[in-house]
N, C-alpha and C positions, 0 to 999 in steps of 0.2 A: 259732675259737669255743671250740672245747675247751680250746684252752691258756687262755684268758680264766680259765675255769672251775677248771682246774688255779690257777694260780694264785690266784685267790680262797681253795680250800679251803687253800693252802698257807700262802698270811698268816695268814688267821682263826685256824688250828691255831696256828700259831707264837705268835701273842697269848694264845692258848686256852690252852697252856704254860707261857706266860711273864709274865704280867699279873696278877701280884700288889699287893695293897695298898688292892683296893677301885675304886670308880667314878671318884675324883676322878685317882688315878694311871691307870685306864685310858685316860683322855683323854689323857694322857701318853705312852705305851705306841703307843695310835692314831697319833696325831701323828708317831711317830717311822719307826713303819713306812708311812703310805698317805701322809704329805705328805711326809718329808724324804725318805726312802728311796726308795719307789717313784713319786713324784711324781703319785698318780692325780687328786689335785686341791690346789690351792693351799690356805693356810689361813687366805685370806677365804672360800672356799668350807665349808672343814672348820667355821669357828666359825658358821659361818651355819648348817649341819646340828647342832653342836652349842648351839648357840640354840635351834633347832624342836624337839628333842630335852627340851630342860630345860621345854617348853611342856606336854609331853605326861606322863600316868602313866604308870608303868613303869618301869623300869631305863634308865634313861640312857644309860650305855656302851653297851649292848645295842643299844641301838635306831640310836645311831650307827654300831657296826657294820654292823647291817642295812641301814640308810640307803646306806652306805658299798657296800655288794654292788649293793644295788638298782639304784646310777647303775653302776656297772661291767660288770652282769653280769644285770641286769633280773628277777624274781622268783625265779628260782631263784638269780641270785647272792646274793638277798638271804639267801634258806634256807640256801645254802651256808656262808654268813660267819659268819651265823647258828649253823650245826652247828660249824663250828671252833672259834670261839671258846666255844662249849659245851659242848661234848662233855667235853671233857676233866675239869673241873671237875663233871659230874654223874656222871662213871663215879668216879672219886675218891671222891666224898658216897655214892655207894651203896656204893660198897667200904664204906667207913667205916661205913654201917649197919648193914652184914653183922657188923662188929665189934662195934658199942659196946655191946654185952652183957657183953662179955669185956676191953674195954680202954677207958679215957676217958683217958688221958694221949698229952701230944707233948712232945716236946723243948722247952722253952720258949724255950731261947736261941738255935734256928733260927729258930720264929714270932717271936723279937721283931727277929731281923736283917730277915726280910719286911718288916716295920710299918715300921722303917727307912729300907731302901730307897724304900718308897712317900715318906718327903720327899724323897729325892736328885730323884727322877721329878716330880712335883709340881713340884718349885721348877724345874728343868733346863722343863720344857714351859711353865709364867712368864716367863720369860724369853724365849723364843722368840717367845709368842703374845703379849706385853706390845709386844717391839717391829716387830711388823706389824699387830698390833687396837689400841693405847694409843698410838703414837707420838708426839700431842702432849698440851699440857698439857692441855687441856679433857678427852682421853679421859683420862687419867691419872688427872685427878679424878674422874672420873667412874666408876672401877674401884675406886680408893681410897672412895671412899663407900660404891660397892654393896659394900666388906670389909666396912667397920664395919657396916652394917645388915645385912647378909646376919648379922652373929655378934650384933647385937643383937636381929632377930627370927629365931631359929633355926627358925623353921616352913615348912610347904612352900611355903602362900599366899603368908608372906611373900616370899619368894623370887622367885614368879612378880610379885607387887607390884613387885618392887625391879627385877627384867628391865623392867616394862611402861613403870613411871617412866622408867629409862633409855632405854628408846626414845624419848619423850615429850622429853628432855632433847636426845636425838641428833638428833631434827623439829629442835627450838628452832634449835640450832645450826648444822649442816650444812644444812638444805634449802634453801640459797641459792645452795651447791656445786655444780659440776657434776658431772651424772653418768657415775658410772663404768659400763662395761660389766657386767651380770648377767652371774656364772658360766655358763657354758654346757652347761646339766645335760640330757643326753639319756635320757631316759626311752623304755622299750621298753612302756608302758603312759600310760594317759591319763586325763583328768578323771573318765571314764564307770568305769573302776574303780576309783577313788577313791571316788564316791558310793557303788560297790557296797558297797568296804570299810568304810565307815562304818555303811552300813544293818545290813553282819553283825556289826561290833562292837558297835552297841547294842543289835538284836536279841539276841542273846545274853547278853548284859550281864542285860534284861529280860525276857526265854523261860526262860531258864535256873532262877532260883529260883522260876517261876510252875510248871514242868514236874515239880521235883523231888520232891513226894511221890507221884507218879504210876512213880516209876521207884524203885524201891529196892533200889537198887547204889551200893556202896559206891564205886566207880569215878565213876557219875554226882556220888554227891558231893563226891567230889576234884575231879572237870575244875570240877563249881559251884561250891565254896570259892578254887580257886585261879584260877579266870577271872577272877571277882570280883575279888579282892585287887591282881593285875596290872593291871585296868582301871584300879582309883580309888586305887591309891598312889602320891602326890606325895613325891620326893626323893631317891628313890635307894635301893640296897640295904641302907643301915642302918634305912631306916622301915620297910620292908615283914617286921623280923622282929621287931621287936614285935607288930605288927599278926597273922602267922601264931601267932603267940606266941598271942594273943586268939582264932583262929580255930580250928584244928587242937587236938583232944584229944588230948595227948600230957605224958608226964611231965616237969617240969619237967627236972630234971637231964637226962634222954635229948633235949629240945630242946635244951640249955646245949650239949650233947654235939657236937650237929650244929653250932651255934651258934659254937663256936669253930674246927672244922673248914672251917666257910665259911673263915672268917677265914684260916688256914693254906692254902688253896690257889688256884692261880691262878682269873682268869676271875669270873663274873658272881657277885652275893653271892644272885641269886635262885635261882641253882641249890641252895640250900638246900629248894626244892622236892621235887629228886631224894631227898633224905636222908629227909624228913619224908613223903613218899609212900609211900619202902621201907619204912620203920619201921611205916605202916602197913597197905600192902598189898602188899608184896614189888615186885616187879621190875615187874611189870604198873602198882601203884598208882604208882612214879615216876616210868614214860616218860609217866601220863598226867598227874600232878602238873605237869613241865618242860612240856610241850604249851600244857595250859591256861595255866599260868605266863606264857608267852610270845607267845603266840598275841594278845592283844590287844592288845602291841606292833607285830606283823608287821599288825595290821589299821588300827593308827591312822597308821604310818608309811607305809605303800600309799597309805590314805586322804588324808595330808592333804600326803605330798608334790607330786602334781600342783598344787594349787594354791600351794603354796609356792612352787614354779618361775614361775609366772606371778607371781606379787604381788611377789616378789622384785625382777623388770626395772623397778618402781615407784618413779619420782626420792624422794615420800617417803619409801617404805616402805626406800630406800637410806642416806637422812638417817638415820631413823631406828633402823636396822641399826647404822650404827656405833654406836649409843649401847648397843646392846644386845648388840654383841660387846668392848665396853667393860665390861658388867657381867656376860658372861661372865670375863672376866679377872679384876673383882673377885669373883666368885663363885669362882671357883677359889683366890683368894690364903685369901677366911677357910677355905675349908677345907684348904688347905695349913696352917694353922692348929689349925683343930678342923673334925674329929679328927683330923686327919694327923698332927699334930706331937706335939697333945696325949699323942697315945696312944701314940705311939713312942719320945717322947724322954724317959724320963724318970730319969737319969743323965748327968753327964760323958761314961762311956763311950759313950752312946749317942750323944751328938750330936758326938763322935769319928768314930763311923761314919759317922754326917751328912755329914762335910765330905768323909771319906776318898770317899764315895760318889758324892758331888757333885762333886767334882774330878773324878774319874775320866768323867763324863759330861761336866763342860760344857769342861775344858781336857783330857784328852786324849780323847775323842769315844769312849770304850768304848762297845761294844752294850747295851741295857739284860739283857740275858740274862748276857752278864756281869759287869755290875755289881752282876744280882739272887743270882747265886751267889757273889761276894765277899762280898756283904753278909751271908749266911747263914753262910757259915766263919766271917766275923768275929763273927756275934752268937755260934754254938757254943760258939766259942773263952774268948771273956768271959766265958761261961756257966760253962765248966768251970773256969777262972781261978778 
């Protein structure tokens, strides 16, 4: 049982490390280490958690990591995977706040080898997941659609709209099919904590800003600002920093500060929390900033896994699945797009790196850790050139 555990915190860290480029390459990153690598589950299982995943507010990656512990290693695996994959990028953001009085600049020609790399990764995890979720025409179209509307309605709704359609398209099609076997997810928890976890998420969700002029602590209104923002942010790590951008009184440029330092370091883009906590209330305000941050992740993923595992064994609910790990795949192509590509490519040289980097991953099968540090010498280098 302890090796279990061991292992968990030792992947998670290793991502926590190494998983640069933002949400859409962490699913990349994920991919490479719990399905190809270690094999903890196939990846009809992995796009079926990152389906439920894209249903839910929060940080995406995050929560499939935690998804990812929870089946492995049951509530504390979930914590565990959880702290790996985190840690590292929040101890980073507070270093960096402890600075940004005294320094706002980076290297730019290392952050833009990062940005980089995120399409070699991107495209390399397409291809993999295209041909075991896409493999015939109907999914195919059905990816290719959810691209273009995913980058025609760039909103969060729309997004969850464009999943629900594809389900809807996937009933039409397949539920005539027989059915396949349901992943076989063993859960060390069950329905009855699930209903808990729901009760505490929304409880607090609505306790929380009814309690707060009764408590005036500067702390109490951190965990309230940022419990909040985690519950109801739809899309991923680049919506919720406008949205703190709106929430958090803090100087524009000292957010910008934090702002780009997300961006330059591995791991979740909500650990932007950590930064903007310290800035506010030192070391105390951002372990409870990351807490709240996260916390109503860990309480909708508890919550509504249990019953995902049951509805899952459901011949529809199976039709339907393919259609919507179908627009998983087109959801990942438009952002292999925008912003992946947008934001990274934008020179010759850059989409140089591109291919140097994507070679290296998809014909000779380099680690993404070393492809993410080739990518960096080579942005440097350009730089200084």
């Amino acid at each position: 049982m302890k090796n279990k555990y061991i292992e968990i915190i030792k992947a998670s860290t290793k991502l926590g490390l190494t998983s640069f480029g933002g949400p859409a390459a962490h699913i990349g990153y994920f991919r490479e280490e719990y399905v190809q690598k270690r094999k903890w589950l196939d990846d009809k299982m992995y796009a079926d958690i990152v389906a439920l995943c894209q249903f839910l507010p929060g940080p995406a990656s995050s929560q499939v990591g935690i998804s990812i512990g929870l089946l492995r290693g049951g509530i504390l695996g979930g914590i565990l995977s959880w702290i790996g994959f985190t840690l590292p990028s929040v101890i980073l953001l507070m270093l960096f706040a402890t600075l940004v009085t005294t320094t706002g600049s980076f290297d730019s020609g290392w952050i833009q080898g990062l940005k980089i790399v995120a399409v070699a990764v991107v495209a390399h995890a397409l291809l993999g997941m295209q041909k075991s979720l896409a493999p015939d025409k109907v999914r195919i179209s059905i990816a290719v659609a959810c691209a273009i509307l995913t980058m025609l309605i760039p909103t969060a709704i729309g997004q969850i709209s464009i999943i629900v359609v594809a389900g809807v398209f996937g009933y039409l099609f397949y539920r005539k099919e027989t059915v396949n076997p349901a992943p076989n997810i063993a859960l060390t928890f069950g329905k009855k904590t699930g209903i808990i976890s729901w009760i505490l998420f929304l409880g607090l969700l609505i306790l929380l800003p009814i309690f707060k002029p009764f408590f005036q602590s500067v702390y109490y209104s951190i965990f309230d600002t940022y419990y909040r923002v985690g519950s109801i942010v739809f899309g991923g790590g680049h919506v919720v920093l406008p949205m703190l951008e709106r929430e958090v009184e803090i100087a524009p440029d000292v957010f910008l500060a934090g702002y780009g330092a997300a961006q330059a370091v591995p791991g979740p883009l909500f650990t932007l929390a950590g930064y903007l906590g310290q800035v506010a209330a030192g070391i105390p305000g951002a372990i409870v900033a990351v807490i709240a941050m996260f916390l109503p992740s860990f309480l909708l993923v508890i919550g509504t896994l249990p019953f995902w595992s049951f509805i899952r064994s459901k011949k529809g609910v199976q039709a339907a699945l393919k259609g919507v790990n179908a627009a998983v795949v087109g959801i990942l192509l438009a952002a292999l797009y925008d912003p992946v590509f947008t934001s990274a490519v934008t020179s010759t040289t850059d989409f140089i790196i591109v291919l140097i980097t994507f070679t290296l991953l998809v014909v000779y099968k380099w680690a993404p850790i070393k492809v993410v540090l080739i990518s960096v010498l080579l942005g440097a280098i350009m730089h200084i050139v």
